[in-house]
C-alpha positions in Angstrom: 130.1 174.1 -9.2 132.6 172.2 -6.4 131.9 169.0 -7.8 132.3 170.2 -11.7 135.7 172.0 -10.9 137.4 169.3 -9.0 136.1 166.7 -11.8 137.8 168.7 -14.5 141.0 169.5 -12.3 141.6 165.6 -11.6 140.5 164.3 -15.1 140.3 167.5 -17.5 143.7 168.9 -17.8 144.9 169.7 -20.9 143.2 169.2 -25.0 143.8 166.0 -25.1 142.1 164.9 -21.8 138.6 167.0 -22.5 135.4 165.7 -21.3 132.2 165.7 -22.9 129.1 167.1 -21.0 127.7 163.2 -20.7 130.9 162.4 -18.5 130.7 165.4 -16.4 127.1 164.7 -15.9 127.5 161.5 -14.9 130.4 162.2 -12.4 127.9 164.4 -11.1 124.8 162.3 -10.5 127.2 159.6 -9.5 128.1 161.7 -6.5 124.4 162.4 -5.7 123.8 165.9 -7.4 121.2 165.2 -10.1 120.7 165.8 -13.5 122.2 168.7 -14.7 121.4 170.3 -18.0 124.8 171.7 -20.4 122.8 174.7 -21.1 122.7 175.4 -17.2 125.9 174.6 -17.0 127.6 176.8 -19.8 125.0 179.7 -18.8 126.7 179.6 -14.6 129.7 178.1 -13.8 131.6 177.7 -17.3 130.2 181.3 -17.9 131.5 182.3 -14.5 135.3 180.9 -15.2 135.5 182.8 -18.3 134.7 186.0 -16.8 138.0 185.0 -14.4 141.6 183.8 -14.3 140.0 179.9 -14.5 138.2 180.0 -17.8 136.7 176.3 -18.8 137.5 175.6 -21.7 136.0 173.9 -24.5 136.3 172.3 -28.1 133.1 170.7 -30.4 135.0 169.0 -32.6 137.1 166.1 -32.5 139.9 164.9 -31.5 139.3 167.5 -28.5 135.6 167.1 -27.9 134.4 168.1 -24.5 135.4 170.6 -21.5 139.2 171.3 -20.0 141.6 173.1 -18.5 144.8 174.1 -19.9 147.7 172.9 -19.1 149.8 174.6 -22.0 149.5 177.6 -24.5 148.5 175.4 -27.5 145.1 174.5 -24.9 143.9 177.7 -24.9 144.9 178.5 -28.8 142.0 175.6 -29.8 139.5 177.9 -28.2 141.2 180.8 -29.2 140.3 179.3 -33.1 136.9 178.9 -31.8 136.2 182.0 -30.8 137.6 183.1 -34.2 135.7 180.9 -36.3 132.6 182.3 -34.0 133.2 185.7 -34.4 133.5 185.2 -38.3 130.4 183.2 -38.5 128.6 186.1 -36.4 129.8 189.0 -38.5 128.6 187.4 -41.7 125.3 187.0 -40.1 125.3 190.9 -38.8 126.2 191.2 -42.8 123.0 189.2 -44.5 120.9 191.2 -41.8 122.1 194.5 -42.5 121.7 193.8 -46.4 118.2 192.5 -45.4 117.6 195.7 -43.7 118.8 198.2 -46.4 117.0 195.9 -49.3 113.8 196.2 -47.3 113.7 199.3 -45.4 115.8 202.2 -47.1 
């Protein structure tokens, strides 16, 4: 987690300096700490940070692909759109399941 946190605070600051998982991952097995998975990763440490004052953030699409830290309010609006576009995508999901329920069950 050391390693991770002190690679994103030196190279990760800020949108337009985010890091895809292949760079962190290679920062990390060049310093000698294996292979990591990103599902490990996102399911400890970046999980950890956004239960805290930290919070990793991160972007899928381009031009901001990859994990950071922000340095400014419009950093943490791009994963406040994420989160938006998430929680839509989720709701319409909960929708076509509850209609799948009521069609089938009541």
């Amino acid at each position: 987690d050391k390693a991770i946190l002190e690679y994103l605070a030196t190279n990760a600051i800020g949108r337009v300096n985010a890091k895809p998982w292949s760079a962190i991952n290679a920062h990390l097995r060049a310093n000698g700490f294996g292979n990591m998975q990103q599902t490990t990763f996102q399911q400890t440490l970046l999980k950890k940070t956004r239960e805290s004052s930290l919070f990793i953030l991160s972007c899928d699409r381009a031009p901001h692909k990859g994990y950071f830290i922000a340095a400014e309010k419009e950093d943490a609006e791009v994963m406040v759109h994420w989160y938006k576009n998430r929680i839509a995508s989720e709701e319409t999901n909960l929708y076509k399941l509850e209609e799948l329920i009521s069609q089938r069950w009541l």
